[in-house]
C-alpha positions as CSV (number, residue, x, y, z in Angstrom):
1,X,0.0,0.0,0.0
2,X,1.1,3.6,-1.1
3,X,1.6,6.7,1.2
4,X,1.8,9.8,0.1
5,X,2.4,12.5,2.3
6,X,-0.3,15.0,2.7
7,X,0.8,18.5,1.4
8,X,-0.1,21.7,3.1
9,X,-2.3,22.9,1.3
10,X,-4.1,19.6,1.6
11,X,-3.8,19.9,5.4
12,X,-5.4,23.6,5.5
13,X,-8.5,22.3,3.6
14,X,-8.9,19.6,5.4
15,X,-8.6,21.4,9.0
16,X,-11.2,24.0,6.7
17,X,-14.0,21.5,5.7
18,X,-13.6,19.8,9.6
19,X,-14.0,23.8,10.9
20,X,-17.0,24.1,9.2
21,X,-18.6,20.5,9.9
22,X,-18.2,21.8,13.4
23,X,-19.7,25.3,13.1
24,X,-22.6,23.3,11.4
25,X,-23.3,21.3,13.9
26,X,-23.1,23.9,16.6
27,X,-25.0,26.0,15.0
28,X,-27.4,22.8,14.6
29,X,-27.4,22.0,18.7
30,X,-26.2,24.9,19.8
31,X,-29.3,26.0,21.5
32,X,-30.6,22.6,23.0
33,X,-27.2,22.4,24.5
34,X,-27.1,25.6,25.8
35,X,-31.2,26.2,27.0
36,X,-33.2,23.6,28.9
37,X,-35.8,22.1,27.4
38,X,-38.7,23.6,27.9
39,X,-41.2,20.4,27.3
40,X,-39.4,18.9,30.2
41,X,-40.5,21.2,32.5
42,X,-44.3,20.5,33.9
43,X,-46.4,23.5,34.0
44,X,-50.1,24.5,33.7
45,X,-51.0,26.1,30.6
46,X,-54.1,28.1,31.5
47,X,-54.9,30.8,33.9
48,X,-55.3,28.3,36.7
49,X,-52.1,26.3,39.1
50,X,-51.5,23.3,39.8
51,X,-50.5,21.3,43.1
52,X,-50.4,17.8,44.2
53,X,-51.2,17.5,48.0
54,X,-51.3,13.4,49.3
55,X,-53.7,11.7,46.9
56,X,-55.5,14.8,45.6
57,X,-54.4,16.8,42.0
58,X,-55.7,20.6,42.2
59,X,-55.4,21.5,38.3
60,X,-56.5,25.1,37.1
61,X,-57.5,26.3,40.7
62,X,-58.1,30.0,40.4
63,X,-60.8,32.5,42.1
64,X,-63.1,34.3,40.3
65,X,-64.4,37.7,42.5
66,X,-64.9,41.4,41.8
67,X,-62.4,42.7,44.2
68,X,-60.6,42.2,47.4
69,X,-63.2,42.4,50.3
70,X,-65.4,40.3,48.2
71,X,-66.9,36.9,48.1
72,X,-65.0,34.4,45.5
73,X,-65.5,31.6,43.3
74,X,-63.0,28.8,43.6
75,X,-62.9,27.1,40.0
76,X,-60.8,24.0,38.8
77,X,-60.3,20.2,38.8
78,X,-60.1,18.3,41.5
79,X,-58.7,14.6,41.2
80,X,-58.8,12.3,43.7
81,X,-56.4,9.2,42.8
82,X,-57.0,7.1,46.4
83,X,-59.9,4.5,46.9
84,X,-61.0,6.4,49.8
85,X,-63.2,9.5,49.7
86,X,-61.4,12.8,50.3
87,X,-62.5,15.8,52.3
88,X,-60.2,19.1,50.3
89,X,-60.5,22.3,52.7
90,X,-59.4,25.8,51.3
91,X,-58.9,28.2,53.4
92,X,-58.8,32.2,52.6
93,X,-58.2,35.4,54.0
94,X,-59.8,36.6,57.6
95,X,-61.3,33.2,58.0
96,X,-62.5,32.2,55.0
97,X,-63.2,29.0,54.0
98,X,-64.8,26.2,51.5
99,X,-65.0,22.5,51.6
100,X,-65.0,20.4,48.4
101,X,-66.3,16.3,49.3
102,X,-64.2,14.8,46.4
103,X,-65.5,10.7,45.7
104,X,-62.6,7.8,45.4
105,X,-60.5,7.4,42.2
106,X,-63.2,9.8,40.4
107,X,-62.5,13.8,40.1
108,X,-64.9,17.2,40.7
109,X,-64.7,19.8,37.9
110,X,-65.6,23.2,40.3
111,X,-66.6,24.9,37.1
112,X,-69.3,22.5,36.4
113,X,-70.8,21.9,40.3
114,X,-74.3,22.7,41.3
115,X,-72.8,23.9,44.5
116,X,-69.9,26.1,44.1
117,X,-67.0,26.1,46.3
118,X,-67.4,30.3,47.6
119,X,-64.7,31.7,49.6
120,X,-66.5,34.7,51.8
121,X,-63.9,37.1,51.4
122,X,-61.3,36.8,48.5
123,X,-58.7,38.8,50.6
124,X,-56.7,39.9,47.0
125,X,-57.7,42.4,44.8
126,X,-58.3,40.3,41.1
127,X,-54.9,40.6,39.0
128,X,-53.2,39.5,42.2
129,X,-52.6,36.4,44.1
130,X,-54.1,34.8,46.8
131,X,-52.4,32.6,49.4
132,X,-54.4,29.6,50.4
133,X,-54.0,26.8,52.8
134,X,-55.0,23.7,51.4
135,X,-55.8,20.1,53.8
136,X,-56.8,17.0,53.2
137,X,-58.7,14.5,55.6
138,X,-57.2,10.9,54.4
139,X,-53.6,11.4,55.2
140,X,-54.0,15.0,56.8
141,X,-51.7,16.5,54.8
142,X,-51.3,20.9,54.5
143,X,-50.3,22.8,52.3
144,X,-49.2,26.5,51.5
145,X,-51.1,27.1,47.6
146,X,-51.5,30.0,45.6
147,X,-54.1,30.9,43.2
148,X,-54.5,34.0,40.9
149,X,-57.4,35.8,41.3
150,X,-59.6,36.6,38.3
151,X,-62.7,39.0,37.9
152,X,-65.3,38.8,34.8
153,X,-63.0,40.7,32.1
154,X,-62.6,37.6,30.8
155,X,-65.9,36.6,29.3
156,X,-65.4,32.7,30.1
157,X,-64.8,33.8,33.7
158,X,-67.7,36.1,34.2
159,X,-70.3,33.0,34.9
160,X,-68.8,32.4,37.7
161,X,-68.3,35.5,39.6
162,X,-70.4,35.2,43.1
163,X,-74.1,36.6,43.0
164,X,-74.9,36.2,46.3
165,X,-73.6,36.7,49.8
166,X,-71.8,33.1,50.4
167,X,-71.5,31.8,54.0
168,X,-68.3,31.4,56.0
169,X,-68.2,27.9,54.8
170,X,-69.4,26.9,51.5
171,X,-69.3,23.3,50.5
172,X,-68.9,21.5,47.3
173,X,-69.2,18.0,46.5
174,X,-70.0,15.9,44.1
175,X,-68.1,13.6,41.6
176,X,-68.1,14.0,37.4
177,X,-67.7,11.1,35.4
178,X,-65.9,10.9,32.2
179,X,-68.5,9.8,30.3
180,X,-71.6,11.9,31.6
181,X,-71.2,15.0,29.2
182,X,-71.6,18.4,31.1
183,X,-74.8,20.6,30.5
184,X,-73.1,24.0,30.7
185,X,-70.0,23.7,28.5
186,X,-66.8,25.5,29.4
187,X,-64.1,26.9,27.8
188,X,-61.8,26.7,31.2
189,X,-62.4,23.3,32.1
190,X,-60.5,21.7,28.9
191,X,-57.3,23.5,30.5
């Protein structure tokens, strides 16, 4: 077999074409190697947060009221992944509270529920958010959860804006089932 030995100017182009391979493929990578991805991160696209707290999902939980001293509307999912019934408590500002009876392995949508969960004084003005303590009564669990408050400039929000004087303690319960179809369709609770 024949050698030859490479010449200089061979060498240049070489080191040249191997250059630019690797500015291609910087260029190519450069930002997934640099920036994390952003599909590995979990968050909730919609207005709403999210939480887990013991077997219980809160997804999309906001408040809907017209200002801060105001009664609010507690909207959301609710998923409840044990095979026990769970008992969700939210409590507001100055004492506010609202109870939501979630059935076993089944969910509550609070958009959809005859008996809204209503929080007797919202305690932040809407654009804000609220701080909320969150329990559970299977494993007892608490929690520290924040929600943004929303009023009805939003016209898929303004249904659920309180219009009348709620209680201390409000109390919704109740369990959808994925195949019962809801009579008031809504545009928040596909989030």
């Amino acid at each position: 077999m024949r050698f030859t030995a490479m010449t200089r100017g061979r060498r240049g182009k070489l080191a040249m074409a191997t250059a630019a391979l690797g500015i291609g493929l910087l260029s190519v990578t450069g930002c997934g190697y640099i920036n994390p991805q952003q599909t590995s991160v979990q968050y909730s696209a919609s207005d709403g947060t999210r939480t887990d707290l013991g077997p219980l999902q809160l997804r999309n939980m906001m408040v809907i009221s017209d200002g801060k001293n105001e009664a609010g509307r507690v909207i959301g999912a609710v998923y409840n992944t044990s095979s026990k019934d769970v008992l969700l408590t939210l409590k507001g500002a100055s004492g506010s509270q609202t109870q939501v009876q979630v059935k076993k392995n089944s969910y509550v949508l609070l958009n959809d529920s005859t008996d809204p969960a209503l929080l007797s004084t919202t305690g932040a003005k809407p654009g804000s958010v609220l701080d909320v303590t969150i329990r559970e009564d299977v494993t007892n669990l608490e929690a520290k959860f924040k929600m943004p408050v929303l009023d009805g400039t939003l016209t898929e929000y303004k249904q659920y804006l309180p219009t009348a004087e709620p209680t201390s303690s409000g109390t919704a319960s109740g369990a959808a089932t994925p195949s019962s179809p809801s009579s008031t369709p809504s545009p928040s609770s596909s989030h």
